[in-house]
C-alpha angles and dihedrals in degrees: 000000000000086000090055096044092055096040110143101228080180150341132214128176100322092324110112117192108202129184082246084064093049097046087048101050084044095055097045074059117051078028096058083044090057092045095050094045087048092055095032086056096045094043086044087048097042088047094046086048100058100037097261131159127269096220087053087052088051105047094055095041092055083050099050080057103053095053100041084043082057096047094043082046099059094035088049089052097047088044089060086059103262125134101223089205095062090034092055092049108047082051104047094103091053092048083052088056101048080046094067098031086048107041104120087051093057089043081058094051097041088053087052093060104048092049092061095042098043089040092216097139125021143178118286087023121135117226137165118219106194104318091338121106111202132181110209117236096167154013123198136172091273109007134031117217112229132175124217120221077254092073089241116133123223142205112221125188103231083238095078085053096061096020104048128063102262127191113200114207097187089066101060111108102207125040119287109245123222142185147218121210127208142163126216134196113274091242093064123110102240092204085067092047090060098051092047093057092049090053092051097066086038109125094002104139095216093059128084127223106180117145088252093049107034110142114255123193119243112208085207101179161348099250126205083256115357132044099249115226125189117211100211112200132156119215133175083212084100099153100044097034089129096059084044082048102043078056097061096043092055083049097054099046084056104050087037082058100043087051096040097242105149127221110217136217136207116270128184124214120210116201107192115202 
């Protein structure tokens, strides 16, 4: 036994790799797996348990990885017979290299990392970057996973995140409130257009009608040809408001038609000399 444990599997320049070594650096590491699926099960229990968020949930369990996956990392090292130290050092002008080579992956690390500590964005959230409305699946160590209202996933770098100006829908405490705007003909009576949009968002289930929140009609501008209205509603359905929105519009081309207010549309007048 003793023979098999300290069988040289090679030897070079004063380094000596033994099956010892090898059993060593295997075990750090299933045993690092147990330890982060034990953990994993009993945080993911206790939080399920209590009501807690997933993303929450998420964003201390991939912590908890990064910093047990160091810490396997170095052992493992040290169990193959390395001195990190040494090791560290001879190769400081090559980690200098892959630093520079590799900075946008690091940026992309380090963003990771300071999404999951400072909780600013989690999973299951519901953000916008620029005109693009994304719900997060997913954060990793360099990319996050998001889904567009278009059912698409995405793969997003963990820079935009930090480096981008990012609203975060998930953490408004009251509803968002949206609009739809329509224009109407200059003969119609704008008291019945206002009924008529408040009739449009009546019933709809994403759409609130506290009495704090009760939709309420904007009558926005004198177009060029057409009184503008707004149709001011709030709703929680942040992810899929188009589809909420879309809704209204089919309802209000029907009760405009079924009341003869006509929508109308731009016309250009040619004088010829």
């Amino acid at each position: 036994m003793k023979h098999f444990l300290t069988y040289e599997i090679f030897h070079v320049k004063g380094y000596t790799l033994t099956t010892w070594n090898l059993i060593m650096c295997a075990v750090i590491i299933l045993a690092n797996i147990f330890i982060i699926r034990f953990i994993s099960f009993a945080i993911t229990k206790r939080f399920v348990r209590k009501g807690d968020a997933h993303g929450r949930r998420f964003t201390i369990i991939q912590l908890l990885k990064y910093v047990l996956w160091t810490i396997t990392l170095v052992m493992a090292i040290e169990a193959l017979g390395f001195n990190i130290t040494i090791l560290l050092a001879s190769s400081a002008a090559l980690l200098v290299g892959l630093g520079i080579g590799m900075q946008n992956i690091f940026k992309d690390f380090m963003s990771g990392i300071v999404i999951l500590l400072e909780g600013s964005v989690k999973v299951n959230d519901i953000v916008q970057i620029q005109d693009d409305v994304l719900k997060v699946r997913k954060i990793s160590w360099r990319t996050s996973e998001v889904i567009t209202r278009e059912d698409k996933v995405v793969i997003v770098p963990n820079h935009k995140f930090t480096e981008e100006n990012v609203i975060n829908w998930t953490h408004n405490t009251t509803p968002t409130r949206f609009y739809v705007e329509v224009g109407v003909d200059y003969t119609s009576d704008i008291t019945l257009v206002e009924q008529c949009l408040l009739k449009a968002v009546e019933g709809h289930e994403d759409i609130i009608h506290t009495d704090e929140y009760l939709p309420f009609v904007r009558f926005t501008n004198f177009g060029d040809s057409a009184l503008m209205f707004q149709l001011l509603f709030w709703s929680d359905n942040l992810f899929r408001i188009e589809n909420t929105m879309s809704a209204v519009r089919f309802e209000i081309a029907r009760i405009f038609k079924e009341n003869n207010i006509t929508i109308p549309f731009m016309q250009v007048v040619i004088h010829q000399s």
